[in-house]
C-alpha positions as a Markdown table, in Angstrom:
| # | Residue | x | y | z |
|---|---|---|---|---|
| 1 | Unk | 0.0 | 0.0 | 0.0 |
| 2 | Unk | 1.1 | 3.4 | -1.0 |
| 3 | Unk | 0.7 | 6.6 | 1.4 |
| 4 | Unk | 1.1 | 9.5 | -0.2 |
| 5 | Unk | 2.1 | 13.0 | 2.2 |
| 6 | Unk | 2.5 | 16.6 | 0.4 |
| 7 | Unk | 3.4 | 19.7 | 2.3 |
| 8 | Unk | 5.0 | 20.4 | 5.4 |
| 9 | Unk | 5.6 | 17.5 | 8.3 |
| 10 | Unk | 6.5 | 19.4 | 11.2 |
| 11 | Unk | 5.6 | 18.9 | 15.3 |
| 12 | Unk | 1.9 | 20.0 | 14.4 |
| 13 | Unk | 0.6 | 16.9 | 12.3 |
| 14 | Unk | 3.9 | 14.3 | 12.6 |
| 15 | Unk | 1.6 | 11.9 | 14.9 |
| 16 | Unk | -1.2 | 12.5 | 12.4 |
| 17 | Unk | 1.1 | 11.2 | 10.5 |
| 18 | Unk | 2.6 | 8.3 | 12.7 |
| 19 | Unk | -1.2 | 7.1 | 13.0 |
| 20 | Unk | -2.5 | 7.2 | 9.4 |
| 21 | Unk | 0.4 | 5.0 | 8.7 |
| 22 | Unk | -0.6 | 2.4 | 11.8 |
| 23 | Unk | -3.8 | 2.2 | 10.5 |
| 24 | Unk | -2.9 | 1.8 | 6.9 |
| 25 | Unk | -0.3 | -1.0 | 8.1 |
| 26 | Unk | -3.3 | -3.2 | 9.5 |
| 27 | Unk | -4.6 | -3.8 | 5.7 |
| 28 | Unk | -1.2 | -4.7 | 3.7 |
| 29 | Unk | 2.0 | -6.3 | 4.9 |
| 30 | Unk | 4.5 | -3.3 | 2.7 |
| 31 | Unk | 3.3 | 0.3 | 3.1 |
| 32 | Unk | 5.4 | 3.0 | 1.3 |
| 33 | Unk | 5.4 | 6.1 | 2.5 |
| 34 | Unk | 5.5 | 8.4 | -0.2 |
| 35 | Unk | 7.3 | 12.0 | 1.0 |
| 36 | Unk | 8.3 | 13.2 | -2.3 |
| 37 | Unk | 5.6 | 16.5 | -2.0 |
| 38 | Unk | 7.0 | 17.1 | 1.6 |
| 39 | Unk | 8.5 | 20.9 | 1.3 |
| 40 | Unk | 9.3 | 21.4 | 4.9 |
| 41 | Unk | 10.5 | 18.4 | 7.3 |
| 42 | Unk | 11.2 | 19.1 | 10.9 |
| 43 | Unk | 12.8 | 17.0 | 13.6 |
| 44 | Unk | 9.3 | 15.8 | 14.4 |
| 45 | Unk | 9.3 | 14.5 | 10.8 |
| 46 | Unk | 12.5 | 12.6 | 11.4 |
| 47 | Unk | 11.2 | 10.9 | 14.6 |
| 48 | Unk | 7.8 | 10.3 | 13.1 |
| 49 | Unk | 9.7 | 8.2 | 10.9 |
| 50 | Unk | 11.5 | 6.4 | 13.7 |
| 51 | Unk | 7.8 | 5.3 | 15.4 |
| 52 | Unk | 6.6 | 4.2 | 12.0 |
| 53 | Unk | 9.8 | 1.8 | 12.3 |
| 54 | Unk | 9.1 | 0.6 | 15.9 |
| 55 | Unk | 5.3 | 0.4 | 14.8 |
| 56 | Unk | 5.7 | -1.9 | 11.6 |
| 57 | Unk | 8.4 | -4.1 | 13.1 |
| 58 | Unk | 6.1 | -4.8 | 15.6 |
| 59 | Unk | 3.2 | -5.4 | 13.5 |
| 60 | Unk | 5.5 | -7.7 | 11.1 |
| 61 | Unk | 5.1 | -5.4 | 8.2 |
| 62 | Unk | 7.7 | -4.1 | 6.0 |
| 63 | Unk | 8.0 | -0.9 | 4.9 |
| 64 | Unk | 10.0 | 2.2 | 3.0 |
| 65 | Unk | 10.0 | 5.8 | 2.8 |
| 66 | Unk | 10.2 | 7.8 | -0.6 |
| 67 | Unk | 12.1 | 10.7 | 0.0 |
| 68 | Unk | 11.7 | 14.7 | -0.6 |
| 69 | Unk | 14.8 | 16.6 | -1.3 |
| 70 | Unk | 13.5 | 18.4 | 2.1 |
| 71 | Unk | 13.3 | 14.6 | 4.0 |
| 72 | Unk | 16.6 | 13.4 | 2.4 |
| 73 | Unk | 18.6 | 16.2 | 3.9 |
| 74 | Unk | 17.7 | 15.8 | 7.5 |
| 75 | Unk | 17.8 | 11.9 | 7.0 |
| 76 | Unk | 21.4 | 12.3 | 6.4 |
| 77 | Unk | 22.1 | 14.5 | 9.4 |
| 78 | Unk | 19.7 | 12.3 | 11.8 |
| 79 | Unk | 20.0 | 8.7 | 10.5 |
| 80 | Unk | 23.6 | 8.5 | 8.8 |
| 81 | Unk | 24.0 | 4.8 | 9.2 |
| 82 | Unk | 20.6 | 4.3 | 7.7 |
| 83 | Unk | 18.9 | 2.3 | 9.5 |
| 84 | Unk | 15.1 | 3.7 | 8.2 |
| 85 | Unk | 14.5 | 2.0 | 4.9 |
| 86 | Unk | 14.2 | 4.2 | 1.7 |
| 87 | Unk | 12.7 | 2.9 | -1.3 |
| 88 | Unk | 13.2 | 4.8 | -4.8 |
| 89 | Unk | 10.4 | 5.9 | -7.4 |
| 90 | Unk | 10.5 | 2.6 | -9.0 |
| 91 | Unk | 9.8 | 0.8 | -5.6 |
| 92 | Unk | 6.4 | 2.9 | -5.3 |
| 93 | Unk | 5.7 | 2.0 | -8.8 |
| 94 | Unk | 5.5 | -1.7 | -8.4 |
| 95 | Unk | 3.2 | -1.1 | -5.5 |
| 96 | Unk | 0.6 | 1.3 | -7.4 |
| 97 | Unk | 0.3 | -1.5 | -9.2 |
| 98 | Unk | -0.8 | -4.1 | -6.9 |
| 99 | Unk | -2.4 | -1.5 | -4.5 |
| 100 | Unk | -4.5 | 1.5 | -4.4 |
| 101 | Unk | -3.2 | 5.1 | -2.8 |
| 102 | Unk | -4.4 | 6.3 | 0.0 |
| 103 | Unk | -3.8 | 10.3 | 0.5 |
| 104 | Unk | -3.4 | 11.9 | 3.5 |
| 105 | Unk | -3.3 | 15.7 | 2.9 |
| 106 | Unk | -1.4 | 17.5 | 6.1 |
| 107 | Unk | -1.3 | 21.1 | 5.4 |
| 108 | Unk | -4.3 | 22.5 | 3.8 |
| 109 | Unk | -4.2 | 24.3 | 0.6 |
| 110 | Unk | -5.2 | 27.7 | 1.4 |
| 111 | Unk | -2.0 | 28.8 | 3.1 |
């Protein structure tokens, strides 16, 4: 399954975030988080991350993150040995195939 994230992923909708994902998780065995339309990503982004982790290894379900340019460049100051696993384009390509999207919007689009 395919999550999909645009915008900003900051302290004010990371567990939003962290949740949608858990809940996502209970129908499908692979979720790939999709964070190429992330603009702006926090700290709280990074540690969001780091639950998702805990949360699918216990649940048994494997999963990847699609970097932004904005995610990819704290991922290399906060998680240098790379232990969060990153999936490319062609890795959430295989999955659309197989599964639908599910979109979770976290900043709205008036700002």
């Amino acid at each position: 399954m395919a999550v999909v994230a645009h915008g900003e992923l900051d302290a004010a909708n990371a567990s939003q975030l962290a949740d949608y994902v858990q809940q996502c998780a209970a129908f499908s065995k692979l979720v790939i988080l999709d964070l190429r339309g992330v603009e702006f990503f926090g700290t709280a982004g990074f540690s969001t991350l780091h639950t998702i982790n805990v949360r699918c290894a216990r649940a048994d379900v494997q999963w990847a993150v699609v970097p932004s340019r904005a995610v990819s460049r704290v991922l290399r100051i906060c998680d240098p040995e790379h232990a969060l696993p990153i999936a490319d384009s062609a890795d959430v390509m295989l999955v659309d195939q197989r599964e639908p999207r599910r979109l979770l919007q976290l900043v709205s689009q008036s700002r």
